[in-house]
Each structure stands twice: as C-alpha cells, then as structure tokens.
C-alpha positions as CSV (number, residue, x, y, z in Angstrom):
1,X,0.0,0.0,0.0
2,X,1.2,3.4,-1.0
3,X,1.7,6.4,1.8
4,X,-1.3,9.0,0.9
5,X,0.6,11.8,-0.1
6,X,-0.9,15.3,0.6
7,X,-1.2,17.6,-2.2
8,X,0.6,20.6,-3.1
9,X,-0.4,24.2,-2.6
10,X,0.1,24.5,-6.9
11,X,-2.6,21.4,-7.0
12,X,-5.3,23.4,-5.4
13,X,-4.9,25.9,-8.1
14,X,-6.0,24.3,-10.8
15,X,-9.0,22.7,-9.4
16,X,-12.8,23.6,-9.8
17,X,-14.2,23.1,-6.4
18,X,-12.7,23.9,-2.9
19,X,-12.9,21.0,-0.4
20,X,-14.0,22.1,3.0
21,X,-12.7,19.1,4.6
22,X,-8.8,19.5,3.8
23,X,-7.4,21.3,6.0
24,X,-4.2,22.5,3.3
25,X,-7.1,23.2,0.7
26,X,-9.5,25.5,2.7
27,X,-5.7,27.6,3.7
28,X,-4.9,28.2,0.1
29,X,-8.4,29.3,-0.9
30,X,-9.1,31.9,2.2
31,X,-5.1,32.9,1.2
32,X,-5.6,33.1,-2.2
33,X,-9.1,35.2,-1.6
34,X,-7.6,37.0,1.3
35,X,-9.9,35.8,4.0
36,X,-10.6,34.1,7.2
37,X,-10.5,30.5,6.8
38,X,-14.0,30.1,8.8
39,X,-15.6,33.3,6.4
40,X,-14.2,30.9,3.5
41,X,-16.2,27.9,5.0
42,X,-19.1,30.2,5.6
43,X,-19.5,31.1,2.0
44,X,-18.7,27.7,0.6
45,X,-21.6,26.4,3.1
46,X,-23.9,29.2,1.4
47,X,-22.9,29.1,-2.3
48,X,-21.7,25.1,-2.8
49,X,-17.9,24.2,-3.2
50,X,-17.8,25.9,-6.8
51,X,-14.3,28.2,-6.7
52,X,-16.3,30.9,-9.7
53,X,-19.4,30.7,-7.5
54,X,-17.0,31.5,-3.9
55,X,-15.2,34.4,-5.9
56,X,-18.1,35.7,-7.1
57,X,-19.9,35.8,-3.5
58,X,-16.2,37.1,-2.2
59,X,-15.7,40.1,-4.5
C-alpha cells in the first residue's frame, strides 16, 4: 500500500471546487481570496464548493 501523499499548494490551483474538509485546501483558498479561513467555509456552506461561485460571493 502506498503512503497518501498530501497535495501541493500549486494542485489546489488548478481545481474547480474547494474541499472544505482539507485542512491544506480551505488555507490556500481563504489565502488566495484574502480571507478568514472560517468566512471561507461560511460562504462555501452558502454558495456550494464551486471556486467561480465563492469568488463571485467574495468580490
């Protein structure tokens, strides 16, 4: 069995949904929007886990 290996902050990038259960995922995205983790997970609870639909609600 192979060690899980936990993704790089350049993988998160190029995804289309933010994961609000990885830890390393919800930092980039409230980094990358300039926000509070926890106002991060309060819009992705509002809107869905769509990244266009969270920078939208954001700007």
């Amino acid at each position: 069995m192979q060690p899980q290996q936990n993704p790089s902050p350049a993988d998160f990038r190029f995804q289309t949904t933010i994961n609000p259960n990885l830890t390393q995922a919800v930092r980039y995205w409230a980094d990358e929007f300039d926000v509070p983790p926890a106002k991060l997970l309060e819009v992705v609870r509002e809107v869905g886990r769509n990244v266009y639909e969270v920078r939208r609600r954001l700007a």
